[in-house]
VMD Tcl script that builds the backbone (N, CA, C; Angstrom):
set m [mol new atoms 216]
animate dup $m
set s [atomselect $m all]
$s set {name element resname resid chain x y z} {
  {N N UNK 1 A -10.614 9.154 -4.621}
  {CA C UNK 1 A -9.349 8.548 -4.954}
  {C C UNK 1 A -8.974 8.768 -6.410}
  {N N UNK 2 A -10.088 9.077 -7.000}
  {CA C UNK 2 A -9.761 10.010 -8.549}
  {C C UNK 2 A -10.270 10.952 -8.730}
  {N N UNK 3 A -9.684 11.491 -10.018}
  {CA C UNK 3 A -10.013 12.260 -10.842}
  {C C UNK 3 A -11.714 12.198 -11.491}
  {N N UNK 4 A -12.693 13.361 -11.149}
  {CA C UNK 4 A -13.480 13.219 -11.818}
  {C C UNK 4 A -13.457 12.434 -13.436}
  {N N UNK 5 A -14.389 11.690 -13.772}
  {CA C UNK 5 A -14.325 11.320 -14.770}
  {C C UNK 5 A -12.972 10.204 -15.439}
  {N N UNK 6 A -12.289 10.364 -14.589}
  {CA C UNK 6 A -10.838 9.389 -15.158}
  {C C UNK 6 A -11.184 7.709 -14.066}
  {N N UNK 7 A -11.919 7.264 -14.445}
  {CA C UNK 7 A -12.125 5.974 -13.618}
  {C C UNK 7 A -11.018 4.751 -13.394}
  {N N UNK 8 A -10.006 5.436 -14.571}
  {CA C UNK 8 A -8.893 4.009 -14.594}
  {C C UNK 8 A -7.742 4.721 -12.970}
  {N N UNK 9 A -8.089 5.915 -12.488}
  {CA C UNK 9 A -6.662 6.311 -11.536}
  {C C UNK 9 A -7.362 5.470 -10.643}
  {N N UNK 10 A -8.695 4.838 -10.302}
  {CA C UNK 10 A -8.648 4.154 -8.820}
  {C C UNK 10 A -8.029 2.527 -9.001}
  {N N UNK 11 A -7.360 2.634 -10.532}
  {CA C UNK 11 A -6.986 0.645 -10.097}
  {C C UNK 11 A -6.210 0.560 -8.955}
  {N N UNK 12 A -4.658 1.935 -9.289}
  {CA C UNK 12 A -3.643 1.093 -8.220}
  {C C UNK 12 A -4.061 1.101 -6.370}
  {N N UNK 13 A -5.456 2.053 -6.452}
  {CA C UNK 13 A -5.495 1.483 -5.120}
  {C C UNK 13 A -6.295 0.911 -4.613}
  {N N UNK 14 A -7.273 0.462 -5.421}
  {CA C UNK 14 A -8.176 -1.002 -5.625}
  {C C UNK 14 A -7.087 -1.846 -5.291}
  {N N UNK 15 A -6.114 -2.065 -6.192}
  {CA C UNK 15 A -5.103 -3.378 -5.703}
  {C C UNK 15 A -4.439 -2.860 -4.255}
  {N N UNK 16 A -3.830 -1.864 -3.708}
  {CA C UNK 16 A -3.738 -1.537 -2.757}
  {C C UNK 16 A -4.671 -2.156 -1.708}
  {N N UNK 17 A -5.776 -1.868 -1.430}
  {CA C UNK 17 A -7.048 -2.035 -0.536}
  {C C UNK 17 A -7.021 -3.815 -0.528}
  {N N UNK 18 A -6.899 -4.259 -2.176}
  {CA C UNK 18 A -6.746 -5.985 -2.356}
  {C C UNK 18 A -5.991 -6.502 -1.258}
  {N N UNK 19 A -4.361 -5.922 -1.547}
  {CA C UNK 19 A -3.411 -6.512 -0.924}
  {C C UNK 19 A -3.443 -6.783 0.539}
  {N N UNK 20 A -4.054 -5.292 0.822}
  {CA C UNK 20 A -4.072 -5.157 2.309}
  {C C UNK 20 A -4.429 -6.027 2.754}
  {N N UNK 21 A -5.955 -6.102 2.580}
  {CA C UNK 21 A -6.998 -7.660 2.857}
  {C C UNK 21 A -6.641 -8.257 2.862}
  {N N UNK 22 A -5.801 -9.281 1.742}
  {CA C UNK 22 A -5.037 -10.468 2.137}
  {C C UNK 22 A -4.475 -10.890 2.535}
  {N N UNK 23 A -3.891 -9.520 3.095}
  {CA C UNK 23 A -2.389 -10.458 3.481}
  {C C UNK 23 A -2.410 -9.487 5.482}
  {N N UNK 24 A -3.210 -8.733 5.330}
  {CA C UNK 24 A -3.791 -8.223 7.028}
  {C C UNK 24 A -4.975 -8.565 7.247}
  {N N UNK 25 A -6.041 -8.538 6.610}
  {CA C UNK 25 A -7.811 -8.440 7.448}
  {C C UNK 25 A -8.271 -10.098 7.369}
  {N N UNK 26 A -8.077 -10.853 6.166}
  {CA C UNK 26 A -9.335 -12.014 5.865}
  {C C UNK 26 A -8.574 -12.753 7.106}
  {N N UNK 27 A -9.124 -13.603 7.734}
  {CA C UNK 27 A -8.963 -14.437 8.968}
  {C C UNK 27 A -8.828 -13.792 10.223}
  {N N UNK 28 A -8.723 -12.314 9.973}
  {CA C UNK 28 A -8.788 -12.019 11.841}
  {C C UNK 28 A -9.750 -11.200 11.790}
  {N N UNK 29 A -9.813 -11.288 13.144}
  {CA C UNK 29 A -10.958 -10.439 13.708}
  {C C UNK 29 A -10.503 -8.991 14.681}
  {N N UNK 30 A -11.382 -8.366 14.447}
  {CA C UNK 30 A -11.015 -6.848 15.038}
  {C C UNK 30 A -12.057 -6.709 15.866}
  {N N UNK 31 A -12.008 -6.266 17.301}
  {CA C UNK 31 A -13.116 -6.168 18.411}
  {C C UNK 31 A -13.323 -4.726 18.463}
  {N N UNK 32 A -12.320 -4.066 18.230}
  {CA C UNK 32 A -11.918 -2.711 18.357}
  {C C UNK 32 A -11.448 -1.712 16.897}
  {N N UNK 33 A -12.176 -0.453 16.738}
  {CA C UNK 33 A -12.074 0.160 16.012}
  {C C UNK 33 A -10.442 0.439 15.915}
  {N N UNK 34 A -9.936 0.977 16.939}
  {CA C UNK 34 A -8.943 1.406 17.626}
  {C C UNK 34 A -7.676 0.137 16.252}
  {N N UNK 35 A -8.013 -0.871 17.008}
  {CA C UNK 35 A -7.115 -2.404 16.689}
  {C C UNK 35 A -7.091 -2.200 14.845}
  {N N UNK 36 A -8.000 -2.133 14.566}
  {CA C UNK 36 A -8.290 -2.071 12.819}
  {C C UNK 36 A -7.559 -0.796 12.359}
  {N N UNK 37 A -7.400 0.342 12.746}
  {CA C UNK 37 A -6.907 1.774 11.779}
  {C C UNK 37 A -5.323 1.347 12.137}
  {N N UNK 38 A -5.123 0.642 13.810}
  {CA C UNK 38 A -3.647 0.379 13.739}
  {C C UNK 38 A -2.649 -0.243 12.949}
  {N N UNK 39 A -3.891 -1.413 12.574}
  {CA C UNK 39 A -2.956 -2.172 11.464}
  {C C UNK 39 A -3.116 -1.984 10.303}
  {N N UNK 40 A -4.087 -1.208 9.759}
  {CA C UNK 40 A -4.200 -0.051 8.478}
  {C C UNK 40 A -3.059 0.876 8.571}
  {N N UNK 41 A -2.584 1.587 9.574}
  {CA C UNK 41 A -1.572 2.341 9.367}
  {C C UNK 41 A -0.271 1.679 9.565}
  {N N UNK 42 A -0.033 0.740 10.187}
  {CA C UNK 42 A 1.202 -0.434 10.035}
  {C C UNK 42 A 1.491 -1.163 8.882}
  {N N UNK 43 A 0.352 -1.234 8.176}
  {CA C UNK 43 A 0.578 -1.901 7.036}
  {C C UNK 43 A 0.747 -0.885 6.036}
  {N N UNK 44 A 0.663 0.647 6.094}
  {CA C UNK 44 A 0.685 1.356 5.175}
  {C C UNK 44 A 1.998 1.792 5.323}
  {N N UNK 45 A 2.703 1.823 6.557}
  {CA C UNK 45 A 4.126 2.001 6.717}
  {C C UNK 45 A 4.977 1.160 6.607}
  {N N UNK 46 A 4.594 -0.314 6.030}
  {CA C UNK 46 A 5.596 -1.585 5.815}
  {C C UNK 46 A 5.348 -1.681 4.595}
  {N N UNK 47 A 4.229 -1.312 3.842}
  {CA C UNK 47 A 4.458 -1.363 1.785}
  {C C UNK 47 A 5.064 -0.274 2.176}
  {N N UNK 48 A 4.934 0.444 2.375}
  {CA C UNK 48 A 6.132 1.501 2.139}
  {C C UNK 48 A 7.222 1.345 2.051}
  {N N UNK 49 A 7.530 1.001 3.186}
  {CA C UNK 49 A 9.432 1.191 3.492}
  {C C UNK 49 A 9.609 -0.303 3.587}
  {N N UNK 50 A 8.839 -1.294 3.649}
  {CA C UNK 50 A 9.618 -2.734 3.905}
  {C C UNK 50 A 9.033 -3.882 3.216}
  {N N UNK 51 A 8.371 -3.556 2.067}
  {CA C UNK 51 A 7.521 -4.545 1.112}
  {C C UNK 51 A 8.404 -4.367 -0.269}
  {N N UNK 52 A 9.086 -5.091 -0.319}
  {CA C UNK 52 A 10.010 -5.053 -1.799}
  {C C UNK 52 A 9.304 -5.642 -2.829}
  {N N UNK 53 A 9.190 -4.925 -3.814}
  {CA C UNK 53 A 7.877 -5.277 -4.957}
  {C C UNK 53 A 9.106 -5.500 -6.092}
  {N N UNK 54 A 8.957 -6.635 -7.311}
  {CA C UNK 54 A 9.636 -6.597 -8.120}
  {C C UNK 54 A 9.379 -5.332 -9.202}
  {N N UNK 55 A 7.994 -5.172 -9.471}
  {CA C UNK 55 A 8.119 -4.715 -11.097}
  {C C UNK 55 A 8.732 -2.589 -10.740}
  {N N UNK 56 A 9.003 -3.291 -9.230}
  {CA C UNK 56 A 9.910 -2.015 -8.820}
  {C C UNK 56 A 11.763 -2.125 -9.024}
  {N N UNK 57 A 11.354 -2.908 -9.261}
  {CA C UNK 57 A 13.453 -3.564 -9.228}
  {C C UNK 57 A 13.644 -4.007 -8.052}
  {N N UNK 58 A 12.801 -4.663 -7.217}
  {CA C UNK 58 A 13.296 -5.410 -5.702}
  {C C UNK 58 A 13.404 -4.419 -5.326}
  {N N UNK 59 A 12.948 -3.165 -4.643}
  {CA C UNK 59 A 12.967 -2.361 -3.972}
  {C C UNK 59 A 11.710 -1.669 -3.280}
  {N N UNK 60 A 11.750 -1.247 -2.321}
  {CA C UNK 60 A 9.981 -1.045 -1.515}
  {C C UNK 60 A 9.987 0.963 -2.337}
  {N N UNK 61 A 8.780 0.564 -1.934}
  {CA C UNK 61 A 8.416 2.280 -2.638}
  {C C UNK 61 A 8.969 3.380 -2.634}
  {N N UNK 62 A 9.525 3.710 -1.207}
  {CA C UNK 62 A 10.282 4.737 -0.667}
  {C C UNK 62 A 11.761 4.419 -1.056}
  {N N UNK 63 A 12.279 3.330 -1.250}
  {CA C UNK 63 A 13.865 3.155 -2.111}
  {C C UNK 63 A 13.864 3.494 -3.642}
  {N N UNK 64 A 12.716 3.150 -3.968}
  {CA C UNK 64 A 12.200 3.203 -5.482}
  {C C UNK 64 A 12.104 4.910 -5.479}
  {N N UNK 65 A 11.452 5.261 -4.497}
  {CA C UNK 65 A 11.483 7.128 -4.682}
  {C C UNK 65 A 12.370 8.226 -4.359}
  {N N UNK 66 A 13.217 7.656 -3.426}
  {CA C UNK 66 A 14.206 8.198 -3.928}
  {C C UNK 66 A 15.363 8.167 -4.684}
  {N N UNK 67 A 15.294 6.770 -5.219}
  {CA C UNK 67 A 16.645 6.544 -5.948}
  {C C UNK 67 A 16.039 7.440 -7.323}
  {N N UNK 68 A 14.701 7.565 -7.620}
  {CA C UNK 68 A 14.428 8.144 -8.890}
  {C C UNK 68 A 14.779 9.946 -8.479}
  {N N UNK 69 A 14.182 10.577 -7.491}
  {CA C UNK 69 A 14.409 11.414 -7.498}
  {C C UNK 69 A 16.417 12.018 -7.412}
  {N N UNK 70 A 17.044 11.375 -6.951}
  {CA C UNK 70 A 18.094 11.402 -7.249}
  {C C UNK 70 A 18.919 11.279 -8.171}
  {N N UNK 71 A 18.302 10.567 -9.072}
  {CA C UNK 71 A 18.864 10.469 -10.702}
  {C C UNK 71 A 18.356 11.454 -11.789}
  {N N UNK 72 A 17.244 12.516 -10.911}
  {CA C UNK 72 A 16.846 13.590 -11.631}
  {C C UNK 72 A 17.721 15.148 -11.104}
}
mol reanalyze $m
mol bondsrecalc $m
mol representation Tube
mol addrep $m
């Protein structure tokens, strides 16, 4: 998840992996491998497109990326 030697690129997805946990894994239970990658990949497609983060300007990642790439 990094760069040899650059140990600070794994914070943002240390907090990534954080968030997940809290707010998908601690209190449920998974019987099934299957059940667990689903909501790993559901939850990776809702910070995406439907988790509005402030120190983004109230906007989820993918609004945040393209409004930047468009102003370039």
């Amino acid at each position: 998840m990094s760069r040899v030697g650059k140990c600070i690129d794994n914070g943002p997805m240390e907090g990534f992996w954080g968030i997940l946990k809290r707010e998908n894994y601690y209190g449920r239970k998974f019987t099934k491998k299957q059940n667990l990658t689903d909501m790993i990949t559901d939850f990776i497609d809702y910070y995406n497109n439907g988790r509005y983060q402030r120190k983004l300007h109230v906007l989820t990642p993918m609004e945040y990326h393209e409004q930047y790439f468009q102003a370039a």
